[in-house]
C-alpha positions in Angstrom: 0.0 0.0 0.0 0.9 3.5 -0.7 0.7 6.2 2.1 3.2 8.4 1.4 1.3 11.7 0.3 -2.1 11.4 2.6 -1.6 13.4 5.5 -3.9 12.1 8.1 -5.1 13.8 11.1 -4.7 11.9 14.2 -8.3 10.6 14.8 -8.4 9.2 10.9 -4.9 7.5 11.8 -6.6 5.7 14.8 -9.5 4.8 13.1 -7.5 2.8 10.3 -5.4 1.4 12.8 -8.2 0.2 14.6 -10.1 -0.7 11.6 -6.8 -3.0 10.5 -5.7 -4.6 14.1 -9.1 -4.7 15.8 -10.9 -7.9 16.0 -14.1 -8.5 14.3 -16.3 -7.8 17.4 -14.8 -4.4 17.0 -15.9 -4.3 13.3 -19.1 -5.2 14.0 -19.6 -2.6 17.0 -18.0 0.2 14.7 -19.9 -0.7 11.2 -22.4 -4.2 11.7 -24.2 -3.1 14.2 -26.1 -0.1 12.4 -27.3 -2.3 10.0 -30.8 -3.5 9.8 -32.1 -7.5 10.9 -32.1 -8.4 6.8 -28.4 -6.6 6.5 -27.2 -8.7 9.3 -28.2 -11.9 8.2 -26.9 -11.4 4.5 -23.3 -9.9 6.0 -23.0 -13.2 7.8 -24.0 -15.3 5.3 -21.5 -13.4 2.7 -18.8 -13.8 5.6 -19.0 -17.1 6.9 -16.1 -16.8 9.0 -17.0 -13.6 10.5 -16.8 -13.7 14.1 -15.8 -17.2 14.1 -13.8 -17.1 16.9 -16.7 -16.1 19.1 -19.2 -18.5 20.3 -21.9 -16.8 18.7 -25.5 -18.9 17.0 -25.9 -17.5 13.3 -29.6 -17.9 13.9 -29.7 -15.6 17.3 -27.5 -13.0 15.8 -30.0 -10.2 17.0 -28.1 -10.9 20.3 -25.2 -8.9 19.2 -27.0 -5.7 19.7 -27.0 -5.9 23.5 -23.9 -4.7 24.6 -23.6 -6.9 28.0 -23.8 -10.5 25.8 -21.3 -9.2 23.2 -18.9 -8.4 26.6 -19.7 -12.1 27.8 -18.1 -13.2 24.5 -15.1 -11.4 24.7 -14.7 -12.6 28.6 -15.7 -16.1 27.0 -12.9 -15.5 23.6 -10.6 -14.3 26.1 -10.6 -17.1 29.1 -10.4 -19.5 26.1 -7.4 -18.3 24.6 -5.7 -18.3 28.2 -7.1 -22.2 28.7 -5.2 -23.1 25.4 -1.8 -21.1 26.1 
């Protein structure tokens, strides 16, 4: 990629940093979660492995709006990944 003429302010910068190192339950706070029940269901089904390394039911995705059951799957993502160190 080629950066070498933008000048970004500092917020932009964060964004796109964000937007490239976050994990997908970032994405889908910052961008997914605006979109309406039908959007939903055809992101997912165009991005099968969206989310995948959440324990999340494709068919329950309305879930994801409540922000205290998307924090119980990062505790969940995050006690797993310490189980398997």
């Amino acid at each position: 990629m080629y950066f070498g003429n933008m000048k970004w302010t500092k917020d932009q910068w964060e964004r796109f940093e964000k937007f490239i190192l976050g994990d997908d339950m970032d994405f889908y706070e910052e961008y997914t979660i605006h979109l309406t029940d039908e959007e939903q269901v055809k992101f997912f089904a165009e991005n099968p492995d969206f989310l995948s390394g959440y324990p999340i039911d494709r068919n329950k995705i309305k879930l994801l709006r409540d922000p205290i059951y998307r924090g119980l799957l990062r505790k969940i993502k995050r006690y797993e990944e310490r189980k398997n160190k």
